[in-house]
PADREN-907346 format. One record per atom (N, C-alpha, C): residue number from 0; residue in one letter; chain; atom name; x negated, y, z negated. Coordinates in steps of 0.001 Angstrom, whole numbers, plus 500000, padded with zeros to 6 digits. Layout:
BEGIN
+-----+------+-------+------+--------+--------+--------+
:  nr : rest : kette : atom :      x :      y :      z :
+-----+------+-------+------+--------+--------+--------+
: NUM :    A :     A :   CA :      X :      Y :      Z :
...
+-----+------+-------+------+--------+--------+--------+
END
This chain:
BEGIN
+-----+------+-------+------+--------+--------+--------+
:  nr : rest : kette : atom :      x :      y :      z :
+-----+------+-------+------+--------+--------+--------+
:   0 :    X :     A :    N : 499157 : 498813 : 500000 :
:   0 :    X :     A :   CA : 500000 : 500000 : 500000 :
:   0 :    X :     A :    C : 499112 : 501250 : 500000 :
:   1 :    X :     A :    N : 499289 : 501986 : 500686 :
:   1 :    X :     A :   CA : 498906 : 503370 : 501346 :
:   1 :    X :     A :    C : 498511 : 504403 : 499485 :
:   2 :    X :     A :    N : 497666 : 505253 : 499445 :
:   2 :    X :     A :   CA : 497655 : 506025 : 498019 :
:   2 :    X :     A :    C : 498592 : 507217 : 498258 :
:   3 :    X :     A :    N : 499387 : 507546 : 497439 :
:   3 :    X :     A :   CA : 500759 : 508569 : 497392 :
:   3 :    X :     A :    C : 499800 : 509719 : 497716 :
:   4 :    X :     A :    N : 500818 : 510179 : 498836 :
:   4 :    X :     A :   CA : 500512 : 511647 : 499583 :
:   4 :    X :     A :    C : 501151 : 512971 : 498689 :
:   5 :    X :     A :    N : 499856 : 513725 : 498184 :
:   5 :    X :     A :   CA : 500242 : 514888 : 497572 :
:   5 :    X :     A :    C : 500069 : 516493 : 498347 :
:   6 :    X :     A :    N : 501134 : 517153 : 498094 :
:   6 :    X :     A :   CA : 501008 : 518509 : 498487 :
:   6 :    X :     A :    C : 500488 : 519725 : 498078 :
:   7 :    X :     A :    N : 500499 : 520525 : 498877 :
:   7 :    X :     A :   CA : 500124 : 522293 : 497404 :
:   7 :    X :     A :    C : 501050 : 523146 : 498913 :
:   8 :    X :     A :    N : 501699 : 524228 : 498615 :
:   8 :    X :     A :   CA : 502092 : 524886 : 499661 :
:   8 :    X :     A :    C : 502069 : 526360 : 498785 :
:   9 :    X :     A :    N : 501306 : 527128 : 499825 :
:   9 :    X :     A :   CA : 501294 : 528847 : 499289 :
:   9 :    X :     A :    C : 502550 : 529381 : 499170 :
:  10 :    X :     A :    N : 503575 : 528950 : 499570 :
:  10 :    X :     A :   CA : 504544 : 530028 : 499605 :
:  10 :    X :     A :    C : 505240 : 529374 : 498177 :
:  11 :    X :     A :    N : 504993 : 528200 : 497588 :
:  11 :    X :     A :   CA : 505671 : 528242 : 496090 :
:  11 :    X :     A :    C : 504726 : 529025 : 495163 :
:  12 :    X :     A :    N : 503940 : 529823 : 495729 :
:  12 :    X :     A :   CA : 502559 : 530380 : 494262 :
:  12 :    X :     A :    C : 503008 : 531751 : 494921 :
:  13 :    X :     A :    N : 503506 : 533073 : 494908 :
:  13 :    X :     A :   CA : 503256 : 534354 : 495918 :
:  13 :    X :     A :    C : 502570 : 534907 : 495909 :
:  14 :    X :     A :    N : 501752 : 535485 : 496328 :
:  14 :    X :     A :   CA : 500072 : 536562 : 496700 :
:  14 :    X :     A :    C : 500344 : 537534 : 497576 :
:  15 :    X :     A :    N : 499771 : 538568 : 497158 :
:  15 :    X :     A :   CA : 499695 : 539241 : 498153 :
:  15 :    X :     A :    C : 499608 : 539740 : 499329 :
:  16 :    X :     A :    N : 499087 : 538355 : 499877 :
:  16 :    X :     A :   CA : 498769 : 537613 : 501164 :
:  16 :    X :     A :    C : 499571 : 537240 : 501667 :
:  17 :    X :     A :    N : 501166 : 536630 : 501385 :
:  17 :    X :     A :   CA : 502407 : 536024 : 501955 :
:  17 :    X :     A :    C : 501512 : 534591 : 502880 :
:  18 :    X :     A :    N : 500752 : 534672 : 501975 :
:  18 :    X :     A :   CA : 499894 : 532751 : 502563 :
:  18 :    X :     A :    C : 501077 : 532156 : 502942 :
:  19 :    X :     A :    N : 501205 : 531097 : 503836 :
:  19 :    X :     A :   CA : 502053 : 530353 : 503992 :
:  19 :    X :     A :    C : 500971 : 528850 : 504315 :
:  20 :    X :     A :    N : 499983 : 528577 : 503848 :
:  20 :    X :     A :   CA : 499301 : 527298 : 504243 :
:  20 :    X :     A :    C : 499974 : 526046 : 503144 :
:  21 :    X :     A :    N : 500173 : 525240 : 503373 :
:  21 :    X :     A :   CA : 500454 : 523928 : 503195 :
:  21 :    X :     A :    C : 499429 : 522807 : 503417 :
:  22 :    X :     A :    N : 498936 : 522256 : 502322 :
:  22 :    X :     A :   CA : 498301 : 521391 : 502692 :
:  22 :    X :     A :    C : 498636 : 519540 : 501900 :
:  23 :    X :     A :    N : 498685 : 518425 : 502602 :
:  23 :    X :     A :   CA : 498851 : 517651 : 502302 :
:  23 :    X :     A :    C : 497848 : 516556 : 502445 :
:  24 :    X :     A :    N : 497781 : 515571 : 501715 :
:  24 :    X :     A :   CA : 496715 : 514315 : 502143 :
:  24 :    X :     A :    C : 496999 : 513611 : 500799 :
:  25 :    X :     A :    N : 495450 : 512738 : 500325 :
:  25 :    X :     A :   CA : 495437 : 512240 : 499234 :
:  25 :    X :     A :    C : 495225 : 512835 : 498154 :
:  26 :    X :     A :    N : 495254 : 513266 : 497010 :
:  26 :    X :     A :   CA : 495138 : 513729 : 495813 :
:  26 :    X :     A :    C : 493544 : 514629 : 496226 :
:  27 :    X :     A :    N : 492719 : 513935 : 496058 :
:  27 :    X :     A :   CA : 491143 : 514240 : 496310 :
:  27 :    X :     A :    C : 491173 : 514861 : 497485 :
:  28 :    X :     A :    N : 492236 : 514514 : 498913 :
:  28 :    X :     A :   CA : 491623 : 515904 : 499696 :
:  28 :    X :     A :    C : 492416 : 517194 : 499371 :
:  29 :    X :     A :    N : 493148 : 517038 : 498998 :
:  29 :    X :     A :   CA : 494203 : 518176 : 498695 :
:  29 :    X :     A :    C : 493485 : 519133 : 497770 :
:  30 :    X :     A :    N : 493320 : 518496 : 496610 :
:  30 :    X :     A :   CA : 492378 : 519294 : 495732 :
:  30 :    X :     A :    C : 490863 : 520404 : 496345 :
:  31 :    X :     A :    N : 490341 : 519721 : 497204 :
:  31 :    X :     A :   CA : 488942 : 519888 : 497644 :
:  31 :    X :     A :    C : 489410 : 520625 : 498449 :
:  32 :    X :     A :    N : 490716 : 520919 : 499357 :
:  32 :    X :     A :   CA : 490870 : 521592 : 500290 :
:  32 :    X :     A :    C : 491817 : 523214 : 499898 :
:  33 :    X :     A :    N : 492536 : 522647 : 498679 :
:  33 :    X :     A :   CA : 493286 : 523923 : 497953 :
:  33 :    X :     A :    C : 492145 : 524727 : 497927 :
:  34 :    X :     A :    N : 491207 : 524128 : 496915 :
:  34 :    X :     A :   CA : 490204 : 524924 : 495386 :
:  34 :    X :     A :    C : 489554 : 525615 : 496776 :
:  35 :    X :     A :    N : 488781 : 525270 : 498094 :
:  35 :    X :     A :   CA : 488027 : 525835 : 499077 :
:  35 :    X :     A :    C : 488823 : 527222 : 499355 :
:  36 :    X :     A :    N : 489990 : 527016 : 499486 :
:  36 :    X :     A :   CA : 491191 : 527930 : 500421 :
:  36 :    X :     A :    C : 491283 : 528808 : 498992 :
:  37 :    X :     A :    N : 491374 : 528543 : 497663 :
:  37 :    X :     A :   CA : 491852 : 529771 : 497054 :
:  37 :    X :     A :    C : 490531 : 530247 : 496927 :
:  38 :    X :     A :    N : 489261 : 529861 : 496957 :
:  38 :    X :     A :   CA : 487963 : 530827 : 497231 :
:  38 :    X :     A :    C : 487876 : 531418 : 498207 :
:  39 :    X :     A :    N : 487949 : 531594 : 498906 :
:  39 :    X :     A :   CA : 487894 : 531863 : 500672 :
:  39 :    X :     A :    C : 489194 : 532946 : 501084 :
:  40 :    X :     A :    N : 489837 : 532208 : 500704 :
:  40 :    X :     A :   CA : 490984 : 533093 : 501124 :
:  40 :    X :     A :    C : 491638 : 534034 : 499854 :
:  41 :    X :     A :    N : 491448 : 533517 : 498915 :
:  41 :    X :     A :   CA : 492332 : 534316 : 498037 :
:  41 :    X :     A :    C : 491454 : 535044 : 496770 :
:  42 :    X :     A :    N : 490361 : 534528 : 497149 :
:  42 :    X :     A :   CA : 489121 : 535375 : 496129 :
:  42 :    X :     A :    C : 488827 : 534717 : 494841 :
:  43 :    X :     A :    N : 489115 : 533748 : 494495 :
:  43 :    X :     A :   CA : 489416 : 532993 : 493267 :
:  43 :    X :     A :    C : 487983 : 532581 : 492991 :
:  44 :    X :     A :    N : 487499 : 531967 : 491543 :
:  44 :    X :     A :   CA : 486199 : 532014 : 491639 :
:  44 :    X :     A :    C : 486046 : 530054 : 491029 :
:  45 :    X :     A :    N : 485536 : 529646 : 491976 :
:  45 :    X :     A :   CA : 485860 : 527465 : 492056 :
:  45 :    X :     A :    C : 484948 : 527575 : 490431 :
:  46 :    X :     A :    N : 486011 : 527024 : 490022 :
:  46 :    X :     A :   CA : 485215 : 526555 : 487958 :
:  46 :    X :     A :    C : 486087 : 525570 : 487883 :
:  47 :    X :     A :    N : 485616 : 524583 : 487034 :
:  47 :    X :     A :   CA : 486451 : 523569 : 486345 :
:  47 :    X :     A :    C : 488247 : 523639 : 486083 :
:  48 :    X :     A :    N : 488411 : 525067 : 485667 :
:  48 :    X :     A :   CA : 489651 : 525821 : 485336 :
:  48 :    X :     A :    C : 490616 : 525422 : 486698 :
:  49 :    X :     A :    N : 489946 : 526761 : 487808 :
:  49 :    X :     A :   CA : 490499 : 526277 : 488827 :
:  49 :    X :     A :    C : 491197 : 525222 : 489215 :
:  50 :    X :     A :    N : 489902 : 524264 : 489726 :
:  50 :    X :     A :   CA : 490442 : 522866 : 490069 :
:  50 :    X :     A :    C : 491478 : 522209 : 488883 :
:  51 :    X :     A :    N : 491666 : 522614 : 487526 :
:  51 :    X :     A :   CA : 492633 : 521908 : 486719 :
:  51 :    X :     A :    C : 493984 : 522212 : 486819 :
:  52 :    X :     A :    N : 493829 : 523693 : 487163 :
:  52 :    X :     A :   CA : 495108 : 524423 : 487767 :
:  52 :    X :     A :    C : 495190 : 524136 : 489047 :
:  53 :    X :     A :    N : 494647 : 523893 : 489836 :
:  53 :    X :     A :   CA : 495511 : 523483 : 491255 :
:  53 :    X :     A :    C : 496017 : 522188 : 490778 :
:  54 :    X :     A :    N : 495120 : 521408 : 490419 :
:  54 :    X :     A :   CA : 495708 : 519894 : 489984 :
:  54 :    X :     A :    C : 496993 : 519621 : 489435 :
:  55 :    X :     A :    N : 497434 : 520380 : 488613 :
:  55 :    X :     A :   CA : 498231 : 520768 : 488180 :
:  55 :    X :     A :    C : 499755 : 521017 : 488926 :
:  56 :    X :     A :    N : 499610 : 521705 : 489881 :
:  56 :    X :     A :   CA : 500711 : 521863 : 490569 :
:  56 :    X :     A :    C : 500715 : 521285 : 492329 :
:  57 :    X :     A :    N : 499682 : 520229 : 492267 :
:  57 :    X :     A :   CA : 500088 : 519637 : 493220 :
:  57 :    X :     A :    C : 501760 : 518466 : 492978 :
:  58 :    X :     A :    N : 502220 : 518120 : 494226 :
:  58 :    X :     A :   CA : 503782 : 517577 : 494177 :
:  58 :    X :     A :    C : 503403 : 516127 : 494890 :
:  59 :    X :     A :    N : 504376 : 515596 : 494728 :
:  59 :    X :     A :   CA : 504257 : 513822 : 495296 :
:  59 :    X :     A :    C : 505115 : 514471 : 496625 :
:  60 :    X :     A :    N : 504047 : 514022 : 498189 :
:  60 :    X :     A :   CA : 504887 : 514039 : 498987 :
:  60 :    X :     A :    C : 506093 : 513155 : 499164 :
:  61 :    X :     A :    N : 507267 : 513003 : 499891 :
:  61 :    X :     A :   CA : 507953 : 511784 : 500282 :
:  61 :    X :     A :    C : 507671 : 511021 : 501055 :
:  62 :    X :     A :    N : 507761 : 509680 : 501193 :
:  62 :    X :     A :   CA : 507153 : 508837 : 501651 :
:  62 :    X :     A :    C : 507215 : 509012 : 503295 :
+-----+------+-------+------+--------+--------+--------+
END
């Protein structure tokens, strides 16, 4: 069986930015690909914190 597909989507967090990126995969890329995107794009500074808070509000995709 396949590992459960998790999400993060900008438009449930709002910024100033009106981000609209969505990203989905496995837990581990999602994470690695949020924490990159809120440095990069949203100015955020990658610490332990970070990544616990994105972790945090990633969602179980549907199957």
């Amino acid at each position: 069986m396949a590992a459960q597909r998790k999400s993060i989507d900008c438009k449930d967090h709002p910024s100033e930015k009106n981000c609209s990126l969505k990203i989905s995969g496995t837990e581990q890329e999602v994470l690695d690909a949020a924490v990159q995107h809120a440095v990069s794009a949203h100015g955020h500074e990658n610490s332990p914190e970070l990544r616990d808070q994105i972790n945090s509000m990633l969602k179980d995709e549907a199957a």
